[in-house]
N, C-alpha and C positions, 0 to 999 in steps of 0.2 A: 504494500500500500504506500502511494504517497503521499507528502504529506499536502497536494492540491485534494488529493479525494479524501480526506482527512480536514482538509475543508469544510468541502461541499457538505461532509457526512453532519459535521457542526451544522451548518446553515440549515438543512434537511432539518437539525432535529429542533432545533428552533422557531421553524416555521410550523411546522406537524403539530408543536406542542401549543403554538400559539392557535391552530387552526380549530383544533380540537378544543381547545376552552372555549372559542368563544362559540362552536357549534350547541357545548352546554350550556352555556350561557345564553343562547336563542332560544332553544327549549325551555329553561325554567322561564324565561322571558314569556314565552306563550303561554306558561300557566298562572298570570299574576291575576288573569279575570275569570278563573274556576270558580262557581260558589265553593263559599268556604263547605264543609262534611256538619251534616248536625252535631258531632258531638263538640263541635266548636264552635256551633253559631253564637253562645254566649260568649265568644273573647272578644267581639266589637261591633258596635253599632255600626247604622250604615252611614255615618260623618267618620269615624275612626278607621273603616274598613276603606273608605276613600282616601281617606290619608297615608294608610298604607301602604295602597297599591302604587299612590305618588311617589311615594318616599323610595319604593322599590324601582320603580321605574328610573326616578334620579341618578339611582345609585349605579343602574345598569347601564344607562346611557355614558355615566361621567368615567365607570370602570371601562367601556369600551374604547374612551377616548386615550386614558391616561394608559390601560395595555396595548395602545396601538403605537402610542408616544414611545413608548419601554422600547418594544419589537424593533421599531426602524432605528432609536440609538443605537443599539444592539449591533444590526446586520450594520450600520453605517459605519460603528467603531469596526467589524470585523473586513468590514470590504475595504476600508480605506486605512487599514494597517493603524489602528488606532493602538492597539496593543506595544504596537513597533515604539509606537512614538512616546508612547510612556514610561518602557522598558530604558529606549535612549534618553529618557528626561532623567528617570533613577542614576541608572548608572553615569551622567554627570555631575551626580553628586555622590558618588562612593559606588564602587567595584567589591566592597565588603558585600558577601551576598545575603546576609542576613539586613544593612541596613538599605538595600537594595531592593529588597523584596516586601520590606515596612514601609520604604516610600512608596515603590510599587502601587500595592495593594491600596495603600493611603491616601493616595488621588485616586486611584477607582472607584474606592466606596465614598467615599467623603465626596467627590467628584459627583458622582450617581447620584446621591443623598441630595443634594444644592439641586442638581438640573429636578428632582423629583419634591422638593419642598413645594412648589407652587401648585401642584395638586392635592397633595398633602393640605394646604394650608387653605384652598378652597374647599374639599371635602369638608374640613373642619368648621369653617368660618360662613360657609355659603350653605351646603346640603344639611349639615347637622344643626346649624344656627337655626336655619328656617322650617325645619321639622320639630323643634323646640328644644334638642339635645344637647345640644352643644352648653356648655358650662367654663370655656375653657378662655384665657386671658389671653392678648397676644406678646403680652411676657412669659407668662407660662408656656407658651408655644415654642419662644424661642429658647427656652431654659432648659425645656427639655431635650431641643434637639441640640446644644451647648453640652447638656449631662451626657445626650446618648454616645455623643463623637467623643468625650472625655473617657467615657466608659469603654468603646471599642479600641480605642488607643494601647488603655494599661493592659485591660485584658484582653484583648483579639492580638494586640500587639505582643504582648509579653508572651501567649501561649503560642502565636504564629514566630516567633524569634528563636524560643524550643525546640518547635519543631522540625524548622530547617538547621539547628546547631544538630539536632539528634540524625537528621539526614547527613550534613557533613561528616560527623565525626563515627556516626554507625555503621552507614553507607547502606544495604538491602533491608540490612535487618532494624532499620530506625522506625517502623512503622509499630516495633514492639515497644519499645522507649515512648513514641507518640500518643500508643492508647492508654498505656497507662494515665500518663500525664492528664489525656483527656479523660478517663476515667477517673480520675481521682476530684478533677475540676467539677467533673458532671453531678457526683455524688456530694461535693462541697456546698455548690451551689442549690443542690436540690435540700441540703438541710440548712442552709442559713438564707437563702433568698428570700424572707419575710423579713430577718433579721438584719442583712447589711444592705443589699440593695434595693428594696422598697423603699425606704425612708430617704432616701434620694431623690424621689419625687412622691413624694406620698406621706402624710404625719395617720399615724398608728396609735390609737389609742386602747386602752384595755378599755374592755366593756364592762359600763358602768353595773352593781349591785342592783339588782330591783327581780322582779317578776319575770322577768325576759332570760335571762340569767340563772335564777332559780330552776327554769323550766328545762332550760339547756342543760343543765346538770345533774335535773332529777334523771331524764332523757338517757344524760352517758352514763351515769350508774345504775340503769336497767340493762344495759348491754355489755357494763362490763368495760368501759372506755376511759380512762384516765384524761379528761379534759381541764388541764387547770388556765392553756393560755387562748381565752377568746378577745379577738381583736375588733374595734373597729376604724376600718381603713373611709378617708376622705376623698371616696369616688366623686364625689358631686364637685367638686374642685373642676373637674374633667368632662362630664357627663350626666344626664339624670340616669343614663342606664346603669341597671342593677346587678350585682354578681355576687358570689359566695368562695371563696375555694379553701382547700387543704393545704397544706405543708410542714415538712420535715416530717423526722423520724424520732423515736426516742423522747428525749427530753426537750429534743427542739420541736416537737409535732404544733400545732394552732393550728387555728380556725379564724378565717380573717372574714369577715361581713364586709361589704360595703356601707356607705350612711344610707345610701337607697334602697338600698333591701329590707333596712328599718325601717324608713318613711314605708315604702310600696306594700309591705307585707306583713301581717298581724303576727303573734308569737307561733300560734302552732302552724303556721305556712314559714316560719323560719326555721323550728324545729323540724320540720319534716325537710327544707331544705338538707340542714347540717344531716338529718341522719341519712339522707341521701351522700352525702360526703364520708361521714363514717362510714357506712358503705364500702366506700372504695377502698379506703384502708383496710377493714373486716376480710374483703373478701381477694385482698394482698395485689390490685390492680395497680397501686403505685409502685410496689416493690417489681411487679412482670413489665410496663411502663420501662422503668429505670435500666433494670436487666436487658432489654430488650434490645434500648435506644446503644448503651453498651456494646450488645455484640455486631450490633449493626454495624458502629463505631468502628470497631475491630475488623470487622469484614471487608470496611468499605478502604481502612489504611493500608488491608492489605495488599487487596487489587491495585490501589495505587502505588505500594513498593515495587509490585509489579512492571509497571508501565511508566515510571514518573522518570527515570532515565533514560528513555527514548525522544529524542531531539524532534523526531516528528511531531512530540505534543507541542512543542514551541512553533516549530515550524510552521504549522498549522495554522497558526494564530499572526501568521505573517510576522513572527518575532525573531532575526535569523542569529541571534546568539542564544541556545539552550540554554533556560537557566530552570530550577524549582517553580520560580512562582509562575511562570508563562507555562509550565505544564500542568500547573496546580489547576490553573484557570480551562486549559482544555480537556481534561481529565474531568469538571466539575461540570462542564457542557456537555461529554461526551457519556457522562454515569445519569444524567439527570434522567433518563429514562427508566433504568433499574430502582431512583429513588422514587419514581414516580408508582411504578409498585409496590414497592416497599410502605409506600405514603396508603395506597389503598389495603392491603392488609391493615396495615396500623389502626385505619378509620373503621373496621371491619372489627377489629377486635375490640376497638371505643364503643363501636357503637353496642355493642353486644354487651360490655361493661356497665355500660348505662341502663341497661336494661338491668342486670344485676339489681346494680344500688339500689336503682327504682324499688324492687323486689323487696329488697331489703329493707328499705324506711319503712316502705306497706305492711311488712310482718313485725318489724321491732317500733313503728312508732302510728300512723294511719296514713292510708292514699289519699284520702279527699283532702286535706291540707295540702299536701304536696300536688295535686290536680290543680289547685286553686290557684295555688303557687305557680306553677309551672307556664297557667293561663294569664294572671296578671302581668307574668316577668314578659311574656310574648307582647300582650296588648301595648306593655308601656317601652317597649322596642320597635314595636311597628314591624314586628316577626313576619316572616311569610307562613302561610298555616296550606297554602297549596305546591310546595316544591316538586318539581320532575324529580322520576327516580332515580334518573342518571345522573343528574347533579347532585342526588343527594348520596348515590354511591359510591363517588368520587369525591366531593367536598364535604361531605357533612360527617363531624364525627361525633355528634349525638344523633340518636333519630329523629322524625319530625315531629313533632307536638302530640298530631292525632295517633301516630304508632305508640309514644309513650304512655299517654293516656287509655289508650283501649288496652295496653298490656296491664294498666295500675288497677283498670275495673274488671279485671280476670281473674 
């Protein structure tokens, strides 16, 4: 193979991948004006149900626009040697290939990130303002994209500088040094990221003593669940929409609320939320999750020890000095199709998870709370309650409203 057909085979898969979304994306498009299914004619009136279909259509029009915007950077950087000219930007500033490979990458993303902020910043300012969701400042907007690029720096940076020191100095076998490292990062972060990096952009408060509280606790000492740290987190800073989740293990484990899942939802449609989260825990989905994401990890370093010292993957990319990261990049375009299964398994076994939990609050705590729940959290999202099933077994990795609820009244 050369590495012109080593091209084309990138361009092919870029375009396939883009073709095929947005073919799902016309399909669920044609179901936005399905009646809703009776067992959900109660989640919105007919002003709310208009509003939604709005707010859907926004959203598909404006995603058409800004994944069409993505595609032609894309093929334009790749046809007109954009890669070339970055590589030669880096290495005018250091032939070291590890700080080569940090510039590299550091105008691509940072670079990407700037041309992609102005949709970004209309989604947020324009679609979600005018659907009432939006909450968000335009200090805060820039604060966070300021924390996100601070954040990708130390640690994309620090662990991407690892990784090619462990390719230098290991040579075939650095992909074993590599997962670890990522391993050890991935398990870090999955037990402190309530703890160090949420308050970064987000103030955490312990949930206050009263009724609500009590209720959550009689709850986890019927099941047998040691819940001492319940949080709540200052969503509405950001959004009125509402969410719930878990994290960590051990001694680090909590339970974070949003402030809007208090506002939106009474005590036992909170309770039946969280024990839908115990749940996950109980029935060891975040420990298979973790494990999973891991050997995948592992799998995918591998095949790249494999192929990552062939000058083709450079070559390809119109880069004509081989280096790591100009293979890293085509290696990343060329595997995107094997993670794109991997992505459908993964949603396949969510969604099946979900159904679990579900299972589980209904037997350790009641479904009609959680039913009630499930339908507020939708109305005041502006949820779609009619999704094609191809997009939803491609994208979706809970099932859809009416599958969860007719499984909670079984």
């Amino acid at each position: 193979m050369t590495a012109t057909t080593l091209f084309y085979f990138i361009i092919a898969i870029i375009i396939i991948d883009f073709v095929v979304d947005k073919i799902l994306d016309a399909l669920n498009a044609k179901k936005y004006n399905d009646p809703i299914p009776n067992a959900l004619s109660d989640v919105y009136n007919a002003e709310d149900y208009k509003k939604s279909q709005a707010y859907k259509q926004a959203n598909y029009k404006f995603e058409m626009l800004s994944s069409t915007f993505s595609i032609v950077v894309t093929l334009a950087f790749l046809i007109f040697d954009g890669f070339e000219f970055i590589d030669n930007l880096a290495r005018g500033y250091s032939e070291n290939p590890i700080i080569t490979a940090l510039l590299f990458f550091g105008i691509i993303v940072i670079g990407s990130d700037i041309l992609t902020t102005p949709f970004a910043y209309y989604q947020t300012f324009v679609i979600e303002e005018k659907f009432g969701f939006n909450k968000t400042t335009k200090s805060t907007f820039l604060l966070d994209k300021l924390k996100g690029w601070l954040m990708l720096i130390i640690l994309g940076g620090g662990i991407l500088a690892l990784i090619i020191w462990f390719y230098e100095t290991a040579g075939p076998n650095f992909w074993l040094y590599a997962w670890g490292l990522v391993t050890v990062f991935t398990i870090f972060l999955n037990m402190f990221y309530a703890k160090l990096i949420v308050p970064l952009f987000n103030k955490q408060t312990p949930l206050e003593a009263g009724e609500l509280r009590d209720k959550i606790s009689a709850y986890a000492k019927t099941v047998g669940f040691t819940l001492d740290k319940i949080f709540v987190i200052d969503g509405s800073k950001r959004s009125t929409k509402a969410n719930a989740y878990f994290s960590g293990f051990g001694s680090e484990k909590r339970v974070t609320l949003y402030d809007t899942l208090i506002t939106d939802l009474n005590d036992d449609e909170i309770v039946a939320v969280l024990a839908h989260e115990v749940g996950h825990y109980k029935k060891k989905h975040i420990i298979f999750n973790l494990v999973t994401s891991i050997l995948l990890t592992g799998i995918t370093l591998f095949i790249l020890s494999v192929f990552i010292s062939n000058p083709l993957l450079s070559l390809a990319l119109g880069v004509s000095e081989p280096s790591f990261h100009a293979g890293l990049i085509a290696f990343g375009l060329l595997y995107s199709p094997i993670s794109e299964i991997t992505g459908l398994l993964m949603n396949w076994f969510s969604r099946k998870f979900e159904y679990q939990a579900d299972n589980y609050a209904k037997t350790t705590f009641k479904a009609t709370p959680l039913i009630t729940a499930l339908k507020k959290l939708s109305k005041n999202n502006l949820s779609n309650l009619t999704p094609h099933k191809a997009y939803v077994f491609v994208h979706y990795s809970h099932p859809t409203l009416l599958q969860r609820i007719t499984n909670l009244k079984t």
